[in-house]
One Martini backbone bead per residue (centre of mass of N, CA, C, O) as a GRO file, in nm:
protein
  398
    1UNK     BB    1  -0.247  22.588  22.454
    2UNK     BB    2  -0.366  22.223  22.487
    3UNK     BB    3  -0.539  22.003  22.434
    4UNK     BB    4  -0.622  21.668  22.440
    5UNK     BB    5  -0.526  21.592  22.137
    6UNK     BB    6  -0.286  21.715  21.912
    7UNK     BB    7  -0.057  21.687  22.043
    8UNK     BB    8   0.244  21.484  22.128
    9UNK     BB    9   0.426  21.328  22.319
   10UNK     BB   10   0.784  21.246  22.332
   11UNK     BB   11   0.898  20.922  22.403
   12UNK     BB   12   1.194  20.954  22.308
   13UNK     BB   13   1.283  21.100  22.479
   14UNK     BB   14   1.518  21.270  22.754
   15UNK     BB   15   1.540  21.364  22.983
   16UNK     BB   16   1.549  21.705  23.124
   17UNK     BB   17   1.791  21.929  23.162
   18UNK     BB   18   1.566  22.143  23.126
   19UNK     BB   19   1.290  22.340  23.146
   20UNK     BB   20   1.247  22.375  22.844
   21UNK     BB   21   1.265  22.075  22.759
   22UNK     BB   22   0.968  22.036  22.900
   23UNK     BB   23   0.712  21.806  22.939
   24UNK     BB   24   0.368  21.882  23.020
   25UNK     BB   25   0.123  21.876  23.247
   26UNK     BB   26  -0.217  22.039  23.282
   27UNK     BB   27  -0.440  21.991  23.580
   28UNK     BB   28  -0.699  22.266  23.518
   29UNK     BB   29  -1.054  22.394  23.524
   30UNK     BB   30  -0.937  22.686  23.562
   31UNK     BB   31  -0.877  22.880  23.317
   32UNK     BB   32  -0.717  23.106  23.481
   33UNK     BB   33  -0.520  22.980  23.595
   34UNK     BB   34  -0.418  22.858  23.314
   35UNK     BB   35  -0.308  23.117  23.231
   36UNK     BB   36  -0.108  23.172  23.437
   37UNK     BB   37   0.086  22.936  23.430
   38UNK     BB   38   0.134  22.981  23.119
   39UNK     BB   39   0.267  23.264  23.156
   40UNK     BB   40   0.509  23.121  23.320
   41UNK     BB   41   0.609  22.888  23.140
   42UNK     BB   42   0.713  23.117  22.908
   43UNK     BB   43   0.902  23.254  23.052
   44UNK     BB   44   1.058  22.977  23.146
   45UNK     BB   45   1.059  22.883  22.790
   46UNK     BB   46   0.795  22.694  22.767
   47UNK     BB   47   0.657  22.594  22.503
   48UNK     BB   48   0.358  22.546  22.391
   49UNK     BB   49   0.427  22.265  22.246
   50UNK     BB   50   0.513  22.160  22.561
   51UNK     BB   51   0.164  22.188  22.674
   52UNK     BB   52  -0.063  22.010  22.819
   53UNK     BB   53  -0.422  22.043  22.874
   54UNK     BB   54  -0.645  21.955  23.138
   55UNK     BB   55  -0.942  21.958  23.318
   56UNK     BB   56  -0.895  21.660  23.417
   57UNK     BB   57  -0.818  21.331  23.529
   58UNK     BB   58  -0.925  21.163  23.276
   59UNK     BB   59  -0.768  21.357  23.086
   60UNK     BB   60  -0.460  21.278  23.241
   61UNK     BB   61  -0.437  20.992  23.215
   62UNK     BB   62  -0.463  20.985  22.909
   63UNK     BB   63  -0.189  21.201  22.913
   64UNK     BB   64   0.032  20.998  22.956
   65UNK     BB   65   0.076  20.829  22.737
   66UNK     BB   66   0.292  21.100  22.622
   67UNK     BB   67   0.520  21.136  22.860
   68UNK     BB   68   0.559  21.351  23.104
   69UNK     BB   69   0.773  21.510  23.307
   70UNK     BB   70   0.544  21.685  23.427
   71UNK     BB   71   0.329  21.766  23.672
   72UNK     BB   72   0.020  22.002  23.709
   73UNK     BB   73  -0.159  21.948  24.001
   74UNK     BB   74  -0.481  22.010  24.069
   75UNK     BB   75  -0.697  21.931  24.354
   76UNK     BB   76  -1.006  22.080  24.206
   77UNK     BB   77  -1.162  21.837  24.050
   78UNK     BB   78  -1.433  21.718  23.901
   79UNK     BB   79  -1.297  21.406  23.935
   80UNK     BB   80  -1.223  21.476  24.248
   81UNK     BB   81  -1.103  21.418  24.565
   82UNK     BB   82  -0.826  21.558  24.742
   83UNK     BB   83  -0.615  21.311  24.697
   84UNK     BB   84  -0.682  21.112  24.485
   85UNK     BB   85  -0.539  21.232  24.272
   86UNK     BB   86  -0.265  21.188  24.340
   87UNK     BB   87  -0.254  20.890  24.353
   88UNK     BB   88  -0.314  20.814  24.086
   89UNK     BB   89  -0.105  20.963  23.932
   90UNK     BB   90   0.133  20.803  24.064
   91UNK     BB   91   0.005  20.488  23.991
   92UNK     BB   92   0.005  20.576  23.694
   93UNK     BB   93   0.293  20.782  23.727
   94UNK     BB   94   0.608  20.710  23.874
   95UNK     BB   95   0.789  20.839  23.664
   96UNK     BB   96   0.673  21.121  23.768
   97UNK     BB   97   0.659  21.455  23.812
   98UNK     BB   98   0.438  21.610  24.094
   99UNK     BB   99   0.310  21.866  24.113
  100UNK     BB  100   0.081  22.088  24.334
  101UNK     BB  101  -0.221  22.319  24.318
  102UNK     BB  102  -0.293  22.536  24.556
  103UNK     BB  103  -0.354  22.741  24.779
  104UNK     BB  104  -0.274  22.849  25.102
  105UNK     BB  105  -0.253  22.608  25.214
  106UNK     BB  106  -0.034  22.455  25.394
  107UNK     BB  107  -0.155  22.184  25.436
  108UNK     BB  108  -0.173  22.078  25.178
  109UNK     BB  109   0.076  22.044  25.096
  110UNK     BB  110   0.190  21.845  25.235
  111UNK     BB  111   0.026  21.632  25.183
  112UNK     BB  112   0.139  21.595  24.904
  113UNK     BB  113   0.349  21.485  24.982
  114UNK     BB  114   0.241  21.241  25.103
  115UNK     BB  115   0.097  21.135  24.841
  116UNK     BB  116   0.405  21.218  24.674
  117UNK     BB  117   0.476  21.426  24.573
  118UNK     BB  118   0.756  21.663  24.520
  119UNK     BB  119   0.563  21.935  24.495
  120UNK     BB  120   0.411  22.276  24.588
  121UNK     BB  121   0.198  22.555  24.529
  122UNK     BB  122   0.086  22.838  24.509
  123UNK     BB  123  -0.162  22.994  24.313
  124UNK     BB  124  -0.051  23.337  24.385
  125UNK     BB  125   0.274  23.255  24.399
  126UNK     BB  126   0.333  23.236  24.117
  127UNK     BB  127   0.668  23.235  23.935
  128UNK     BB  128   0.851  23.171  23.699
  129UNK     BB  129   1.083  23.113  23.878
  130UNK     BB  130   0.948  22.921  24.086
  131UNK     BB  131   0.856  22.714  23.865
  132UNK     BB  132   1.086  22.632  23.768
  133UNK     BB  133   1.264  22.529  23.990
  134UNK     BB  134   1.045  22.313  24.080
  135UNK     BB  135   1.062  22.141  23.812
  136UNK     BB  136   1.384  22.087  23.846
  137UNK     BB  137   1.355  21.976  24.141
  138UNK     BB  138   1.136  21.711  24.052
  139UNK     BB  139   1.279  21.574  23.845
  140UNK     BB  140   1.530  21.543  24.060
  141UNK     BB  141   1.381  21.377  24.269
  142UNK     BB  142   1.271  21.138  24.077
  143UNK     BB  143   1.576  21.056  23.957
  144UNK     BB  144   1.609  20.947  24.288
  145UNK     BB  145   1.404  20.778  24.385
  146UNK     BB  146   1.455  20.578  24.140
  147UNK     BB  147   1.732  20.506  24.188
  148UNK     BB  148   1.655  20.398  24.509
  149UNK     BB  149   1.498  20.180  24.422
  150UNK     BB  150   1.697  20.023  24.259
  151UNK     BB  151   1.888  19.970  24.436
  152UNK     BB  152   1.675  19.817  24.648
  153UNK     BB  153   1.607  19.595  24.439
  154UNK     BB  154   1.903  19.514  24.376
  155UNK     BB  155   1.989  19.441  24.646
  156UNK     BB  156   1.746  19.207  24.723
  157UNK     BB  157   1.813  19.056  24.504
  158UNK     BB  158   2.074  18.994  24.567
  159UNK     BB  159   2.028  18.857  24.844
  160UNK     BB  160   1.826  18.617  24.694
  161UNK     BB  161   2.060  18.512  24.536
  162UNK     BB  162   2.251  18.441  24.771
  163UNK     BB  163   2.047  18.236  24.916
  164UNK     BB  164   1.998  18.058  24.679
  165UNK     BB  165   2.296  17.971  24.604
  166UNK     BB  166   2.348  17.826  24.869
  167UNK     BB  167   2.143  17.621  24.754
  168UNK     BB  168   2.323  17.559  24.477
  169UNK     BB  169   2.635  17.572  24.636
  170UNK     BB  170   2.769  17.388  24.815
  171UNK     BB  171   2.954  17.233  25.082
  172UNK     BB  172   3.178  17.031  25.095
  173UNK     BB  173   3.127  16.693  25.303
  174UNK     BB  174   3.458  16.666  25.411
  175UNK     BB  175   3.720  16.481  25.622
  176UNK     BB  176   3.883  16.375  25.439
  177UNK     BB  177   4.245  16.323  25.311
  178UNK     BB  178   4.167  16.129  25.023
  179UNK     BB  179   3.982  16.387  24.926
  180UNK     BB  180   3.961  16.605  24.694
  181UNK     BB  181   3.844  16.946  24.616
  182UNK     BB  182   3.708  17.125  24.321
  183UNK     BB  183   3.504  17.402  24.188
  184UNK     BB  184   3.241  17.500  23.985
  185UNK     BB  185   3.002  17.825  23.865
  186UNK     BB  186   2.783  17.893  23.574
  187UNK     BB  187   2.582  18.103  23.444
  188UNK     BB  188   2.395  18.187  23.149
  189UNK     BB  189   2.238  18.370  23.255
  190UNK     BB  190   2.207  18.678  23.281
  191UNK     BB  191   2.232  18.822  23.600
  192UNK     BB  192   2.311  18.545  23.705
  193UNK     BB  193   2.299  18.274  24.030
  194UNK     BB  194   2.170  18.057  23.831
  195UNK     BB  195   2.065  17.725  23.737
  196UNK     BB  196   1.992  17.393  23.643
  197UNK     BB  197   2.234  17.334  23.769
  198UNK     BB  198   2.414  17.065  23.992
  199UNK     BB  199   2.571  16.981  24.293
  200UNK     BB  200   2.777  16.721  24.514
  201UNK     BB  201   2.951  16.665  24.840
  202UNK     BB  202   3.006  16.360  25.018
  203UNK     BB  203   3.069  16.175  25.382
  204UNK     BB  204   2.873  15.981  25.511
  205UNK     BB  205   3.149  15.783  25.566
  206UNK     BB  206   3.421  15.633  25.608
  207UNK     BB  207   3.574  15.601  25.274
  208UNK     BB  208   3.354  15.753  25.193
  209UNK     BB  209   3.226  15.910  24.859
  210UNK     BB  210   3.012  16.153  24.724
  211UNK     BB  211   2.877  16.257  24.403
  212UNK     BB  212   2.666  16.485  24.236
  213UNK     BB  213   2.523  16.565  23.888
  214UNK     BB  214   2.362  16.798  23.710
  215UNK     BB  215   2.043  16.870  23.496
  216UNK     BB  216   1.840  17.100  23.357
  217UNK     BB  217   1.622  17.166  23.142
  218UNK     BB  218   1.719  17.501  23.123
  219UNK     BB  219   1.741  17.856  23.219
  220UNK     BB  220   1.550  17.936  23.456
  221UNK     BB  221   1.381  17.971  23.756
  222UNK     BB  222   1.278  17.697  23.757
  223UNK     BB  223   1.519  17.513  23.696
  224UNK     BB  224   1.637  17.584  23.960
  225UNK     BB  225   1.457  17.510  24.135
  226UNK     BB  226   1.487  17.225  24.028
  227UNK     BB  227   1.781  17.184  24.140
  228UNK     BB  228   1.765  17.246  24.416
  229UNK     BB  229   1.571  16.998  24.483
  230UNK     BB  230   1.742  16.789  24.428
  231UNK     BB  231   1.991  16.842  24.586
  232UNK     BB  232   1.845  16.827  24.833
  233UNK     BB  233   1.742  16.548  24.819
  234UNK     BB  234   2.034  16.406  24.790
  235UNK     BB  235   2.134  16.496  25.063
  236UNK     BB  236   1.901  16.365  25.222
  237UNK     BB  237   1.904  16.059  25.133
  238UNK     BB  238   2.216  15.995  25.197
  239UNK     BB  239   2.153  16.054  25.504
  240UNK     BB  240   1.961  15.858  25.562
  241UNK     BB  241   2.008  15.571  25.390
  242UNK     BB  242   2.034  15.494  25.128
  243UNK     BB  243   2.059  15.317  24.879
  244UNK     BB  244   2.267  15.366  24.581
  245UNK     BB  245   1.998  15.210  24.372
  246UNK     BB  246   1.765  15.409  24.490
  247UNK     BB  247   1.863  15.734  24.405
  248UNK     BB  248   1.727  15.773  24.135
  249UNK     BB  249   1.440  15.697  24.127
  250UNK     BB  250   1.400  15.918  24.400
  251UNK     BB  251   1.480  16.157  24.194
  252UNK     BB  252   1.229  16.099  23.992
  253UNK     BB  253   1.007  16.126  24.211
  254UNK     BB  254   1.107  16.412  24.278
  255UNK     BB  255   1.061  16.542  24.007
  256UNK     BB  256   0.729  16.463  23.972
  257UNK     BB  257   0.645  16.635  24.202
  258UNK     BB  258   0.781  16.914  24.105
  259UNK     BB  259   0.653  16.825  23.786
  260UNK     BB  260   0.336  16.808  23.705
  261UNK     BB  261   0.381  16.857  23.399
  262UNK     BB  262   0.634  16.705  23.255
  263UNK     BB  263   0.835  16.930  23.087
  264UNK     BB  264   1.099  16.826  23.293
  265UNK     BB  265   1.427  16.709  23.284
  266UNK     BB  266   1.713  16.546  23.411
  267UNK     BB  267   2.039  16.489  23.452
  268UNK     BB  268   2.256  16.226  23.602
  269UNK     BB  269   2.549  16.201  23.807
  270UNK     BB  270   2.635  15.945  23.991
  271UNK     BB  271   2.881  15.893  24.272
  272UNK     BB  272   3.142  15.652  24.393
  273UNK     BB  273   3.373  15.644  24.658
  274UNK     BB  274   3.567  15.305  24.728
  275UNK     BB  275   3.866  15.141  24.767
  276UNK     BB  276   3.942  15.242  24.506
  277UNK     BB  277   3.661  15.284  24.346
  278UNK     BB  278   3.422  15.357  24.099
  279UNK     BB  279   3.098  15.445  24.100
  280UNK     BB  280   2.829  15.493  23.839
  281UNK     BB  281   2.524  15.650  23.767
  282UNK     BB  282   2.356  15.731  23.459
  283UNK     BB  283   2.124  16.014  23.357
  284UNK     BB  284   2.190  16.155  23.066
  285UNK     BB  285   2.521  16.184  23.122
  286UNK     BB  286   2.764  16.286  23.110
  287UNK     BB  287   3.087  16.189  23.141
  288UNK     BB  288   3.384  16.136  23.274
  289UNK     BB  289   3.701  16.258  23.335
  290UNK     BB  290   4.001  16.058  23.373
  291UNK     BB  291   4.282  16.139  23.544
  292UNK     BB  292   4.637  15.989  23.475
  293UNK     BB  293   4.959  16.014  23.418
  294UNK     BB  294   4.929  16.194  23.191
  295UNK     BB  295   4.596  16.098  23.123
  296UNK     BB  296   4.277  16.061  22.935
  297UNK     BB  297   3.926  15.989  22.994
  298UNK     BB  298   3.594  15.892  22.859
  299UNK     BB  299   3.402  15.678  23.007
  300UNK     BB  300   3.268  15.422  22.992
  301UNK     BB  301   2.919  15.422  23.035
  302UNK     BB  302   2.636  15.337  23.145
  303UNK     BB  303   2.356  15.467  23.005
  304UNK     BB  304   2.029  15.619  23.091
  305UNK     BB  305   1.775  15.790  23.138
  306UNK     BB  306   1.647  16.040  23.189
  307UNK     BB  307   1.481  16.225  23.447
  308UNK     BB  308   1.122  16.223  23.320
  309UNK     BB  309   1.136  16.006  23.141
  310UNK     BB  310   0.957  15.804  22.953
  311UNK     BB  311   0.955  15.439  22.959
  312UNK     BB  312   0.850  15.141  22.908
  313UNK     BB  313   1.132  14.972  22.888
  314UNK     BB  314   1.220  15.117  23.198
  315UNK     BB  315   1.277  15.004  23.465
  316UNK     BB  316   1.343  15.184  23.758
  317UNK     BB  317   1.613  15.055  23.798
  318UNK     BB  318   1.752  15.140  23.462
  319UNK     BB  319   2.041  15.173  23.592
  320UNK     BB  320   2.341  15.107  23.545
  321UNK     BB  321   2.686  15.006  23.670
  322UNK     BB  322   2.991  15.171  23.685
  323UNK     BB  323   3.332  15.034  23.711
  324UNK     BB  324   3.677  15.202  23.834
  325UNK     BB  325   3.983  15.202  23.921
  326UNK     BB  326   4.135  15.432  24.171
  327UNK     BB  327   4.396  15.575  24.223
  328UNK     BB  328   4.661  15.717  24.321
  329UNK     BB  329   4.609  16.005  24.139
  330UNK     BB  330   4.372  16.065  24.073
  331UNK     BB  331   4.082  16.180  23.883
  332UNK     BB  332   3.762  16.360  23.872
  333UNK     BB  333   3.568  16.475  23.579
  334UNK     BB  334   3.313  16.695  23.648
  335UNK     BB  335   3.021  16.773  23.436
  336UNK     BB  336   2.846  17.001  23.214
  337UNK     BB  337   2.781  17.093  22.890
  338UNK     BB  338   2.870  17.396  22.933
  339UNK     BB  339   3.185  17.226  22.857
  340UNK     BB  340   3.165  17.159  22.605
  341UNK     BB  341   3.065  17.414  22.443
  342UNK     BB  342   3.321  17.531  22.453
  343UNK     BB  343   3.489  17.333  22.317
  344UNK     BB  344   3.349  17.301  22.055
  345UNK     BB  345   3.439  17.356  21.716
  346UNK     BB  346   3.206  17.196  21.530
  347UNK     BB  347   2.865  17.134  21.456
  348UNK     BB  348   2.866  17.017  21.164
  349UNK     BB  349   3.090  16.751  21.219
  350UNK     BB  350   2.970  16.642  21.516
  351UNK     BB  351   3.045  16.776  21.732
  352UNK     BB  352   3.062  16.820  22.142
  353UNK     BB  353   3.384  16.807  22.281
  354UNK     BB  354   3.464  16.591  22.384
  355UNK     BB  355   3.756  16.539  22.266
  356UNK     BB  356   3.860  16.834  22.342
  357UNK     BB  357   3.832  16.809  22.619
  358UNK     BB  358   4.059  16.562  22.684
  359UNK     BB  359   4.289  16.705  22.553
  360UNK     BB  360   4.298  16.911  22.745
  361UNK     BB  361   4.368  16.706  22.983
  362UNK     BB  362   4.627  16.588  22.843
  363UNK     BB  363   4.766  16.890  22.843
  364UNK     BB  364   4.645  16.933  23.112
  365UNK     BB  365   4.720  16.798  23.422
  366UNK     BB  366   4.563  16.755  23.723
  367UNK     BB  367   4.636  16.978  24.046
  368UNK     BB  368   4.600  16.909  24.312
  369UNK     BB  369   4.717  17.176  24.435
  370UNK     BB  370   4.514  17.347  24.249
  371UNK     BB  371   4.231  17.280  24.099
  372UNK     BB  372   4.082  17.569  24.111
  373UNK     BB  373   4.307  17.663  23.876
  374UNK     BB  374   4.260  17.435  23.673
  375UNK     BB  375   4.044  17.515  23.627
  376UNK     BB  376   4.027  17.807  23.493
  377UNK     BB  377   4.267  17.710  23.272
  378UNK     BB  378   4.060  17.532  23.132
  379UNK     BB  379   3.864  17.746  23.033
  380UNK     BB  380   4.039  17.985  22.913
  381UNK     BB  381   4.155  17.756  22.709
  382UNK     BB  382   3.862  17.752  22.582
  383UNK     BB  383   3.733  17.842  22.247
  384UNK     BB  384   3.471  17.946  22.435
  385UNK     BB  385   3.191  18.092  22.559
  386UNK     BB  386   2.970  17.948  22.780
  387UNK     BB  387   2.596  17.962  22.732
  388UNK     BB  388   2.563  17.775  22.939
  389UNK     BB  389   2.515  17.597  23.210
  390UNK     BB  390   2.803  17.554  23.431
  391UNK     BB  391   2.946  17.266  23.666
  392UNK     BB  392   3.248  17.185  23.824
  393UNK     BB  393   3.387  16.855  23.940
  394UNK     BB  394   3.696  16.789  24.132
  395UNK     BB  395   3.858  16.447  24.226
  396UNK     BB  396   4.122  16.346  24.444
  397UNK     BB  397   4.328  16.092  24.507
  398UNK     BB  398   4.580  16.065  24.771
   0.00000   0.00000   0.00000
């Protein structure tokens, strides 16, 4: 059995499955005791080259470093008091199992299980055989405290994904029976329910359908939080009554309030439904797509710069307005890039999906009575899995 400085433990083995195949970390200052343990471990199988000695706390932290599957701590060690070992051995090797080394006394052992440890041994009474079991018992209750914690890390963040979700995928609030709605929504980024794109539709007032989507530049967690906050500020301005032509401006103070670095902008297309007519304003985001009659058509929309960009000759209101009559039996497909990704079929060519998305909806074009089967179908259809954050809102007129 060696001191800490020539063996170490291999960083990339497996947890074992046997005590036999466990790597050992003894921390004992009692020569004669470091003696009798190491005699316990050699019957129960573990080999002299698995098993690093070390004589006090801090020769214990640094040979930590090498990975131990299993911690053998004396209480009395010369450069520790009472659990103060048992404390520090766990916060700083919270994934490793700690047996406790004790005298006689029964509270002893208990107090090191309330400090962390896993299990205590009374050092009169260590045999070869209760030595295994101990390791092999620590190591699997380690890996289920770990397995536990995980579970209950993954609900937490589950629970907080699914409250975040709720504030970034709102509830269509419609009472007219003149216009259906149905969406979709999915983020770019693995194990995750946000992304920076947002959406919402509302219905101000009778006859009036608003309805906003939007793209934040970027795909982590800040990004999603600056769409929750677009979102939301879109729906407070709506309700509170504010006119249309100021709803853009609004929303781009209201992203440089909240992203006082200037480093990220977002695209959003604002749309007016009333009276048979669609009306539009576009800061730097795709056009919608509109079906009616079995034909489909790419918007020409006056578009101008995306919220959060800065440019001298664009002044407050530099949005302007486009018109469109929207008979009834007509839809209006609203999306963000992640949908145009999807459709793209070569990036060479200086494709962007745009036509590729068009012929789609007028070869399958949109069934009212079934809108959220027809994105699905929509999504099947396309030649590419989108990468980006997809956003999908179609509203079709009664």
């Amino acid at each position: 059995m060696d001191s800490t400085d020539s063996r170490a433990f291999d960083r990339s083995a497996d947890v074992p499955d046997r005590v036999a195949d466990a790597r050992i970390l003894l921390v004992e200052d009692d020569h004669g005791d470091a003696v009798l343990v190491q005699a316990a471990l050699d019957e129960a199988g573990v080999p002299d080259s698995a098993v690093v000695w070390t004589r006090s706390l801090g020769e214990a932290l640094d040979a930590l470093a090498a990975a131990p599957d299993c911690v053998l701590l004396d209480l009395g060690l010369p450069d520790s008091e009472g659990y103060g070992a048992v404390h520090k051995m766990v916060e700083a090797a919270p994934d490793v199992a700690v047996i406790v080394l004790t005298g006689r006394q029964e509270r002893d052992g208990l107090d090191a299980l309330a400090a962390g440890a896993q299990d205590y041994l009374v050092k009169d009474a260590i045999t070869a055989e209760l030595l295994e079991r101990s390791i092999r018992y620590a190591i699997e209750r380690k890996r289920a405290q770990h397995a536990q914690q995980r579970l209950r890390e993954m609900s937490l963040s589950a629970a907080e994904q699914a409250r975040l979700e709720r504030g970034l995928l709102p509830r269509p609030l419609l009472t007219t029976d003149g216009v259906r709605c149905a969406t979709h929504y999915r983020p770019g980024r693995d194990d995750a329910v946000l992304g920076g794109d947002f959406f919402d539709v509302v219905e101000p007032r009778p006859g009036v359908v608003r309805a906003v989507i939007g793209d934040v530049m970027g795909h982590g967690p800040d990004e999603a939080a600056l769409g929750v906050h677009l979102r939301v500020g879109w729906r407070s301005l709506l309700l509170s009554g504010i006119p249309d032509d100021e709803m853009l401006p609004a929303l781009g103070r209201l992203l440089d309030a909240e992203e006082a670095r200037g480093t990220h902008f977002a695209t959003v297309c604002d749309l007016t439904l009333a009276d048979g007519t669609l009306t539009l304003r576009v800061a730097g985001h795709p056009a919608p797509v509109l079906s009616r009659d079995g034909t489909a058509e790419y918007l020409p929309v006056a578009v101008g710069v995306p919220l959060g960009v800065r440019a001298a000759n664009v002044p407050d209101r530099g949005w302007q307005e486009t018109r469109v009559p929207l008979p009834a039996g007509a839809s209006v497909l609203l999306y963000t890039d992640g949908l145009l990704d999807a459709f793209t079929t070569d990036h060479t060519l200086g494709s962007i999906g745009v036509d590729e998305l068009v012929t789609a909806v007028r070869a399958r074009p949109v069934d009212a009575t079934s809108a959220q089967d027809w994105i699905a179908a929509l999504l099947a259809a396309a030649p590419r899995v989108p990468i980006d954050d997809t956003a999908v809102v179609v509203l079709t007129i009664s």
